[in-house]
N, C-alpha and C positions, 0 to 999 in steps of 0.2 A: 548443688549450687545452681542457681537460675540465672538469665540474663538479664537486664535492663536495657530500656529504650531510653535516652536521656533528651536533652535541652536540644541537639542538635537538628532531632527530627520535627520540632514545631516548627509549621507553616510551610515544611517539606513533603513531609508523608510519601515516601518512598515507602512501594509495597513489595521490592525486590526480596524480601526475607522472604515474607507471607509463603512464595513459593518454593520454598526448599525448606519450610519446614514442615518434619513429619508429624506433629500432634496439633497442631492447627491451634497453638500457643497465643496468639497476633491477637486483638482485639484494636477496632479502630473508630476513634472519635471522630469530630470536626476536624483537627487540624492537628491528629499526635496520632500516634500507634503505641500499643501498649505489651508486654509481653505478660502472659499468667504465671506468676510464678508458681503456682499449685500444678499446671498442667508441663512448663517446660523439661525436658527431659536435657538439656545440657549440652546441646548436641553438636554446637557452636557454627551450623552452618549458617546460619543465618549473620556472622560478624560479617563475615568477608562481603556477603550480601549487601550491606548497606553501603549505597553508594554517598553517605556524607557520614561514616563513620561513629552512628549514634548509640551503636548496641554495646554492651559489652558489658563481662561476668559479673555476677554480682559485686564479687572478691578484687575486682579490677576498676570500678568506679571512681573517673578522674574525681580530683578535688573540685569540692562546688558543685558534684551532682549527686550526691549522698540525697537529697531528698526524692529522686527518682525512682527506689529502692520502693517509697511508699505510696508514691504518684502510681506506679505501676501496677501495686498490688491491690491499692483503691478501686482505681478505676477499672481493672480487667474485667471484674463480675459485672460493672454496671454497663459495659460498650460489647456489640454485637462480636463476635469472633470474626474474623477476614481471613476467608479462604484462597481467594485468588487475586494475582494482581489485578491493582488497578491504574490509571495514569497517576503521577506526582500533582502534587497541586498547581495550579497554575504560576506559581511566582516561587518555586520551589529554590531553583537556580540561585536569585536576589537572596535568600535566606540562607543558604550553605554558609555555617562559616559564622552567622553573626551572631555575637553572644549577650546576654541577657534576654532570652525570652522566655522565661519561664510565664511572664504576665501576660505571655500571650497565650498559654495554652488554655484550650476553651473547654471545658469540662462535661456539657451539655449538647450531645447530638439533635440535632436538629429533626434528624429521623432516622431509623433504623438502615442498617446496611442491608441490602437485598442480598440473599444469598443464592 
């Protein structure tokens, strides 16, 4: 079983995972973080990690985030990997918590992640 990154981390991007996990799973867009499901190893350090609560098991996906499952798997190959943390976004706070964003998640990096 893999994790998912769901609705909660658009326009957040809290990288507090990125650092406790051991396969370097994370991939990160414009304004979402994504997990691999090919490379996650299950490891689950990464739930506790997230400080607005957006991760979690495959097998454990609230209602209404079932498409995350696909969002994740999409997008992993095409967004850079993220090894280290980075700061939150700026308005990350304002966004905890508010639901319906999926139309905000932006699919197209602007530019590669420096690693």
């Amino acid at each position: 079983m893999t994790h998912v990154v769901t609705e909660n981390c658009i326009n957040c991007k809290h990288t507090d995972c990125v650092e406790v996990c051991p396969v370097d799973c994370f991939h990160e867009g414009p304004n979402f973080l994504v997990i691999d499901p090919v490379e996650c190893i299950d490891c689950t350090l990464c739930v506790e990690e997230c400080p607005v609560g957006a991760i979690f098991a495959a097998d454990d996906v609230p209602a209404g985030q079932e498409p995350f499952l696909a969002i994740n798997a999409e997008l992993a190959p095409r967004w850079p990997v993220l090894t280290h943390k980075k700061p939150a976004m700026p308005d990350a706070g304002t966004w905890d918590g508010v639901p319906g964003k999926l139309s905000l998640l932006q699919r197209f990096p602007a530019e590669p992640v420096a690693e």
